[in-house]
C-alpha positions in Angstrom: -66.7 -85.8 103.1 -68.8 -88.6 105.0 -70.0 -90.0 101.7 -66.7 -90.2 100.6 -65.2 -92.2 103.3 -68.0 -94.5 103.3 -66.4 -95.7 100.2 -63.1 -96.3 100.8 -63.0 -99.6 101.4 -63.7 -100.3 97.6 -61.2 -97.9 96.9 -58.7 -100.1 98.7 -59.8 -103.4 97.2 -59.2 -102.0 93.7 -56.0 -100.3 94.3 -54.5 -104.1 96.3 -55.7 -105.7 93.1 -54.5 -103.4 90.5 -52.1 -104.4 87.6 -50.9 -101.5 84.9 -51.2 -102.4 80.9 -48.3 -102.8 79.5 -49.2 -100.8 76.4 -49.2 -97.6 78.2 -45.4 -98.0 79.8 -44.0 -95.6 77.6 -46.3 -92.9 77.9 -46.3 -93.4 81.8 -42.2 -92.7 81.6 -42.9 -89.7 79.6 -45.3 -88.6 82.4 -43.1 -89.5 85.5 -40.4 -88.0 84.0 -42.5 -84.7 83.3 -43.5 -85.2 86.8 -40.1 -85.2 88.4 -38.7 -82.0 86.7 -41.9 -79.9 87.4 -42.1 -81.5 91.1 -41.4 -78.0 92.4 -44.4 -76.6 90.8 -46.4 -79.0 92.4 -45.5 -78.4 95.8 -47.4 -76.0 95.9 -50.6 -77.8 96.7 -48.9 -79.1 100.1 -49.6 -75.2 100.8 -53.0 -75.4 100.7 -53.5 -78.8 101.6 -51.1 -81.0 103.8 -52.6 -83.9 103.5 -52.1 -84.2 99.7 -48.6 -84.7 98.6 -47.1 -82.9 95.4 -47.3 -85.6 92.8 -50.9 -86.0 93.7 -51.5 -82.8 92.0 -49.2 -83.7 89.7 -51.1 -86.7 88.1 -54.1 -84.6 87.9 -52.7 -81.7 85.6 -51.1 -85.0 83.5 -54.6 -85.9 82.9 -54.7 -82.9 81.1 -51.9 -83.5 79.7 -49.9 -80.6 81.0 -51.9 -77.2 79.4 -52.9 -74.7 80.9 -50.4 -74.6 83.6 -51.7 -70.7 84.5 -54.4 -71.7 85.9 -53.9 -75.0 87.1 -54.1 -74.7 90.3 -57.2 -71.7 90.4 -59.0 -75.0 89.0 -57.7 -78.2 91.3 -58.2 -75.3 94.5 -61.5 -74.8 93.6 -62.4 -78.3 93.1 -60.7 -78.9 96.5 -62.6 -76.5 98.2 -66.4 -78.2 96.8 -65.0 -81.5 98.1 -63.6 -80.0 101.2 -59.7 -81.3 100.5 -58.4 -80.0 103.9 -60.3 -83.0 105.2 -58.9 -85.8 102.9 -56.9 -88.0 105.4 -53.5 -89.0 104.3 -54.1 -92.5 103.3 -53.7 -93.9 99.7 -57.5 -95.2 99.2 -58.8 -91.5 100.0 -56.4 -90.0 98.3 -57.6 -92.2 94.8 -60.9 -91.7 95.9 -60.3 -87.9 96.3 -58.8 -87.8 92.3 -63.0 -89.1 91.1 -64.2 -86.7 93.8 -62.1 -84.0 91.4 -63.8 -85.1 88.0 -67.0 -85.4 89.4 -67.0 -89.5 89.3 -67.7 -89.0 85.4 -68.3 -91.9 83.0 -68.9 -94.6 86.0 -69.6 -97.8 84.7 -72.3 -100.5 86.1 -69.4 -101.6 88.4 -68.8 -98.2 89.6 -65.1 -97.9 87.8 -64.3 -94.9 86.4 -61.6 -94.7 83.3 -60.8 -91.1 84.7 -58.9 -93.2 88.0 -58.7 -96.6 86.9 -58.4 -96.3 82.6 -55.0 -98.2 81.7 -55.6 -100.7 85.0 -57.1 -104.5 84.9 -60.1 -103.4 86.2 -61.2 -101.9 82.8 -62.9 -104.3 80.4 -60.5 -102.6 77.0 -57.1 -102.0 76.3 -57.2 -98.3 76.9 -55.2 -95.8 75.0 -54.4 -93.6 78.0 -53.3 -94.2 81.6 -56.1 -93.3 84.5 -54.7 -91.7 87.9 -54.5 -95.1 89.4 -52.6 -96.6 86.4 -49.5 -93.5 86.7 -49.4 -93.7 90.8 -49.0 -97.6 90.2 -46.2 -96.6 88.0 -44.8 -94.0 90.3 -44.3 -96.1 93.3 -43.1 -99.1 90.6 -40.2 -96.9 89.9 -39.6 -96.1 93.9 -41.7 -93.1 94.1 -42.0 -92.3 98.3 -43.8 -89.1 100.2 -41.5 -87.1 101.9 -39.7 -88.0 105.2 -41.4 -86.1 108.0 -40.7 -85.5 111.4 -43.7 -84.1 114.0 -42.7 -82.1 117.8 -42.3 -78.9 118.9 -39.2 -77.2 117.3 -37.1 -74.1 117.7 -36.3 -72.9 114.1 -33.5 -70.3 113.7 -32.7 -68.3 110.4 -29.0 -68.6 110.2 -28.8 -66.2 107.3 -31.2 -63.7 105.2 -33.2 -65.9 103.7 -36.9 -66.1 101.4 -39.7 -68.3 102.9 -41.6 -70.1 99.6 -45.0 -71.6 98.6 -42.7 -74.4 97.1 -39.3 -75.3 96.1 -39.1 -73.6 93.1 -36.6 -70.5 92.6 -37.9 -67.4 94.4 -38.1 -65.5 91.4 -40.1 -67.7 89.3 -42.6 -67.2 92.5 -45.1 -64.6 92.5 -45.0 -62.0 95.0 -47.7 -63.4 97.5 -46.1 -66.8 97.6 -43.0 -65.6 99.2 -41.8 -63.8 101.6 -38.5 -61.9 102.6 -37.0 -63.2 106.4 -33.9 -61.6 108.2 -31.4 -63.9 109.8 -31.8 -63.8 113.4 -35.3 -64.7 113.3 -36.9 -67.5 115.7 -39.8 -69.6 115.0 -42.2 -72.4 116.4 -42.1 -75.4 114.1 -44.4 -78.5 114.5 -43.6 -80.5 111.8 -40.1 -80.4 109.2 -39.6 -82.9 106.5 -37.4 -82.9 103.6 -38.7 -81.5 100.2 -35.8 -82.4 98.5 -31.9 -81.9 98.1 -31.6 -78.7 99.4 -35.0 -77.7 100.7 -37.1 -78.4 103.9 -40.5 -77.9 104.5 -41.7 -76.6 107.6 -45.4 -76.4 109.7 -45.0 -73.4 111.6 -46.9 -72.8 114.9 -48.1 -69.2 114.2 -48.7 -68.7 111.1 -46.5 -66.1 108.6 -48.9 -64.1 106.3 -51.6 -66.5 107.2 -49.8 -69.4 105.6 -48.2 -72.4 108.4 -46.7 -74.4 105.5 -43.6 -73.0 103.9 -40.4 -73.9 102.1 -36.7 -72.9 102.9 -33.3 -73.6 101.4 -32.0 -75.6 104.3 -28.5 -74.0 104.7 -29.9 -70.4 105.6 -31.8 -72.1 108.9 -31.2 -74.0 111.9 -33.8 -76.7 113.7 -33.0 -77.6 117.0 -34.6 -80.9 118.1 -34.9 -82.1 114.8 -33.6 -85.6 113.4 -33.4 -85.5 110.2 -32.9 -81.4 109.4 -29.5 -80.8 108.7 -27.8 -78.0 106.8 -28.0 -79.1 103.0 -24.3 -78.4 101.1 -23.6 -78.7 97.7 -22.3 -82.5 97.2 -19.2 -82.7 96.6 -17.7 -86.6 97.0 -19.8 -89.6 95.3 -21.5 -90.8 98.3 -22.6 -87.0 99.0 -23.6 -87.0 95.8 -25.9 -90.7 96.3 -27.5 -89.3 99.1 -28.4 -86.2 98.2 -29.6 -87.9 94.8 -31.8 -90.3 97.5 -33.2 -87.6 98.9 -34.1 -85.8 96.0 -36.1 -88.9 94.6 -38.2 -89.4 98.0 -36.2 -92.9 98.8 -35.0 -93.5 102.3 -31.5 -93.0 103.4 -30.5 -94.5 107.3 -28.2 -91.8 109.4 -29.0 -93.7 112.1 -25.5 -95.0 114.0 -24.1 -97.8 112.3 -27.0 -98.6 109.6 -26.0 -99.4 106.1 -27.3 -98.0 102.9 -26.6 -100.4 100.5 -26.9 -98.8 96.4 -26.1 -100.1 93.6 -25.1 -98.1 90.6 -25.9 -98.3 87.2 -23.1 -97.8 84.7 -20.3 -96.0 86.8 -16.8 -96.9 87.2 -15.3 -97.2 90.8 -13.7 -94.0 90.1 -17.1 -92.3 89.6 -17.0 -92.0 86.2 -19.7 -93.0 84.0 -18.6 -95.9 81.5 -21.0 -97.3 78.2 -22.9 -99.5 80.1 -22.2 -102.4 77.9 -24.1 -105.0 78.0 -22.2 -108.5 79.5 -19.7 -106.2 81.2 -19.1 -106.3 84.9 -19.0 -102.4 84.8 -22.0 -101.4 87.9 -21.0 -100.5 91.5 -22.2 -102.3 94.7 -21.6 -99.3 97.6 -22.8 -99.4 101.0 -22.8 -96.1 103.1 -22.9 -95.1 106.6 -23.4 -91.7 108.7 -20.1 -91.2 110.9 -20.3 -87.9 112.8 -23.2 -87.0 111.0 -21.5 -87.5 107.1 -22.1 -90.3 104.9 -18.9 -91.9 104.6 -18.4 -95.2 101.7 -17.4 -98.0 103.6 -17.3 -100.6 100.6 -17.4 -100.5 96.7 -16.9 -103.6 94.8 -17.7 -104.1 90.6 -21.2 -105.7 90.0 -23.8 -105.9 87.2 -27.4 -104.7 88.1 -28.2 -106.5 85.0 -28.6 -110.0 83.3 -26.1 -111.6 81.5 -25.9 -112.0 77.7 -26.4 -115.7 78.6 -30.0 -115.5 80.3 -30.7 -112.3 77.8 -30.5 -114.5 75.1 -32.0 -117.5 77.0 -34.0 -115.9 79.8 -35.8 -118.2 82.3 -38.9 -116.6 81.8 -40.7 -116.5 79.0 -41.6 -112.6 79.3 -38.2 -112.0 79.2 -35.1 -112.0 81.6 -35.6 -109.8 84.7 -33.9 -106.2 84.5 -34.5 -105.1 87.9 -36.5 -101.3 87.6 -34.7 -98.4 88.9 -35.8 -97.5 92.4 -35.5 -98.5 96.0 -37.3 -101.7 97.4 -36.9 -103.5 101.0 -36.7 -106.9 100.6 -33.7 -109.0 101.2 -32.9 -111.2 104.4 -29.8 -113.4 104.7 -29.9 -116.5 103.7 -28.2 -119.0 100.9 -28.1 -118.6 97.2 -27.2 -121.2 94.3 -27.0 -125.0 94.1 -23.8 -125.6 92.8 -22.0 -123.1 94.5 -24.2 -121.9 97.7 -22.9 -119.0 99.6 -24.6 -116.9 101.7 -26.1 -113.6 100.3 -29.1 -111.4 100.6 -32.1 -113.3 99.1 -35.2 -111.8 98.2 -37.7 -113.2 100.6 -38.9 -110.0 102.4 -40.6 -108.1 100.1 -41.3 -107.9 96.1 -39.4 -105.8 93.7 -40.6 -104.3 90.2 -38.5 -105.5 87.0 -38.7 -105.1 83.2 -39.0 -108.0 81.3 -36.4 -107.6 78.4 -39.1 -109.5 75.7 -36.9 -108.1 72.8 -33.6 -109.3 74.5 -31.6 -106.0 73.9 -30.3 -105.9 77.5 -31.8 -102.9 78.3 -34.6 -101.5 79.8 -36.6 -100.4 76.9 -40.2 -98.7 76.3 -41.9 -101.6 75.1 -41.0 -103.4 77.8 -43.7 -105.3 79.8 -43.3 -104.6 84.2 -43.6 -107.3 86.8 -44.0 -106.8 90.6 -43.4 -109.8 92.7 -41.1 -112.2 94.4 -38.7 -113.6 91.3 -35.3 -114.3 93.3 -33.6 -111.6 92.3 -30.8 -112.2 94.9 -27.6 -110.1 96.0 -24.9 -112.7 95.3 -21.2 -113.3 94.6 -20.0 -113.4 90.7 -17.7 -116.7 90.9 -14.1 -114.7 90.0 -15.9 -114.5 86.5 -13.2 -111.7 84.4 -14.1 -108.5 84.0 -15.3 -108.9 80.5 -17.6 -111.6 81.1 -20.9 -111.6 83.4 -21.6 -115.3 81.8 -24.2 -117.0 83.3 -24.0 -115.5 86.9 -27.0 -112.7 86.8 -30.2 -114.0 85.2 -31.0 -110.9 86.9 -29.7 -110.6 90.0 -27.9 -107.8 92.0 -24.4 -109.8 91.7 -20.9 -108.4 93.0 -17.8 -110.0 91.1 -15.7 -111.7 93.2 -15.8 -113.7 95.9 -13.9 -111.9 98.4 -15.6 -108.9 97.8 -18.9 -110.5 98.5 -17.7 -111.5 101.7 -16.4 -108.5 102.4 -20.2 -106.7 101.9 -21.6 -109.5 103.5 -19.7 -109.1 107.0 -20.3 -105.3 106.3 -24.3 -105.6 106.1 -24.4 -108.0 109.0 -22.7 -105.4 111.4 -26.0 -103.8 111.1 -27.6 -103.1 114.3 -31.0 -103.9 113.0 -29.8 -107.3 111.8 -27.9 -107.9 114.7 -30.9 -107.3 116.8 -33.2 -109.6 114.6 -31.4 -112.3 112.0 -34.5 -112.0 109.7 -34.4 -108.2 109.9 -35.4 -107.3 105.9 -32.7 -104.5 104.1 -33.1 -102.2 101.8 -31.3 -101.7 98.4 -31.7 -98.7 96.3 -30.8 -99.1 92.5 -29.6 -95.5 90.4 -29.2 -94.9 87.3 -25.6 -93.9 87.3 -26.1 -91.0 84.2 -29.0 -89.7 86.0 -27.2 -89.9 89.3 -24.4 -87.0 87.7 -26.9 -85.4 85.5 -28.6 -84.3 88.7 -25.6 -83.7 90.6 -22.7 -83.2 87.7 -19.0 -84.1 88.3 -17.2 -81.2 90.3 
């Protein structure tokens, strides 16, 4: 492993400088969306090998694209175990570095770049035909694409209820025999690390190990953590906001329980009722929420109507010659208070603490389409107020910009996000906004 963190450096420098061709954004959908439905097959290389996180095996079985799913992971564990994988650390550049070390660094050009990583990226001299590693983990954490929330201490796990210990998220009985095992409520356990797999799962580091395995997965309401932050007994979701967070946590993006912290989401063609509605384009028919823990429960403390996308206006005359900005689904920190517009300034949340990822709508349809090009970057893309403009007409006030209709309303979410402790504690303190994909949203988590 020396040799291969003697070269991480370079690893780094190419993954700073990396830029995805746009040619290849539709199959890299295909693949994240592949990615996201098996995800609990590939939890199972967290098993083995902590330090690698599930969709890190998940890219490597697209590059083969998806056969031989048998005896996937007889082949990735015994290519781990020639590079010794236990000892990748958990940083990004090994991690990229680790996917060559797997193909045996084949087909390195005079520069050292190989198309098995970095194929589909701008460090390859061609348009290529099919994404590298580097290319579909660019694309991944474009879309919002986190690892999991983890917490580390010493932890008293109790099983609250009979309950089946797993190699991975997936339904016990699609599991083989050896990858799980049976546990009777009443049982206590040493824990040293518990994060969240997902909406209902949480994975756990035990002390001593259970049949030689410390890593293992459990459906978070048969078990109790004392000590632990963020392990609480999953439920099925019942109101919306249940339904946003446990959607949140499902995709890997952050979600503040913290006392007073907002969450602020916007979402994608829903009605404030939470219906979903056609999405039309021009039509002031998204939702602007923020959410806050009370007594341990997310509670919706303000939902206004909003558009998460441009206008037919700047559609039809974008200000950039790409294309008007439709802002990507995902989760991005990087608004701070401050002013936005010239003829009408008003404070808002402006995008001056961080970049965000957007489609540029080239063919001016309104919607995020799969031959759309991708930028990453600062563009303005602000969270401001929507003039009083009808229901019926977005006009000119998104060129794509998170906007909330009226006036009143915006002042309203404005005093609400400045309550924040964190802001009031630091007036250039950057928030967070997380943008869903409100038919997604209840084909995960479906209408009770």
């Amino acid at each position: 492993m020396a040799n291969i963190v003697s070269i991480e450096e370079k690893y780094t420098e190419l993954w700073l400088g990396c830029k995805v061709q746009s040619n290849l954004l539709p199959e890299l959908e295909k693949i994240a969306e592949k990615l996201y439905y098996d995800r609990g097959f590939y939890e199972k290389i967290e098993w083995y090998y902590p330090n690698l996180p599930w969709y890190w095996a998940g890219i490597l079985h697209a590059k083969g694209d998806f056969e031989g799913s048998t005896q996937f992971f007889e082949q990735i564990t015994h290519k781990l175990s020639k590079i010794k994988g236990e000892q990748i650390p958990a940083k990004l550049s090994a991690r990229l570095l680790a996917f060559d070390a797997c193909n045996d660094f084949q087909g390195k050009d005079s520069q050292g770049i190989t198309p098995f990583v970095w194929a589909g990226t701008n460090h390859t001299k061609t348009i290529d035909s099919a994404a590298g590693c580097a290319a579909i983990l660019y694309f991944l954490q474009a879309i919002g694409l986190k690892d999991d929330q983890t917490e580390r201490g010493q932890f008293n796990l109790k099983v609250t209820s009979d309950s089946v210990f797993k190699s991975c998220s997936l339904p016990s009985n699609k599991l083989e025999a050896s990858e799980k095992t049976s546990v009777k409520a009443g049982k206590q356990l040493e824990i040293t690390e518990v994060a969240i797999a997902d909406a209902h799962h949480l994975r756990v580091m035990l002390k001593v190990p259970v049949l030689n395995r410390h890593i293992w997965f459990i459906y978070g309401g048969h078990i109790q953590i004392d000590g632990s932050k963020i392990a609480t007994v999953p439920t099925k979701p019942k109101t919306l906001e249940e339904k946003i967070v446990a959607y949140c946590q499902k995709k890997g993006y952050k979600i503040y329980k913290e006392p007073g912290y907002k969450n602020i989401i916007y979402i994608e063609g829903m009605n404030p009722d939470g219906t979903l509605n056609d999405n039309a384009l021009n039509v002031w028919n998204d939702l602007r929420i923020v959410i806050e823990f009370k007594d341990g429960k997310p509670k919706m403390i303000g939902c206004w109507e909003a558009t998460t996308n441009p206008g037919k206006y700047y559609t039809y005359n974008p200000l950039n010659s790409k294309g008007a900005a439709i802002i990507a689904f995902g989760q991005y920190t990087a608004w701070q208070v401050g002013t936005h517009g010239q003829a009408s300034p008003h404070e808002a949340l402006v995008q001056t603490g961080g970049s965000v990822t957007v489609h540029r709508d080239a063919n001016r349809s309104g919607t995020r389409d799969k031959g759309d090009s991708i930028d990453s970057g600062h563009f303005g893309i602000n969270q401001h107020w929507g003039g009083d403009n009808p229901k019926s007409d977005v006009g000119r006030w998104s060129a794509g910009c998170q906007v909330g209709r009226t006036k009143q309303g915006h002042r309203e979410f404005m005093t609400i996000v400045k309550s924040d402790p964190r802001y009031q504690a630091n007036s250039s303190f950057t928030f967070t906004s997380t943008i869903i994909d409100g038919k997604d949203l209840l084909a995960q988590f479906p209408a009770s």
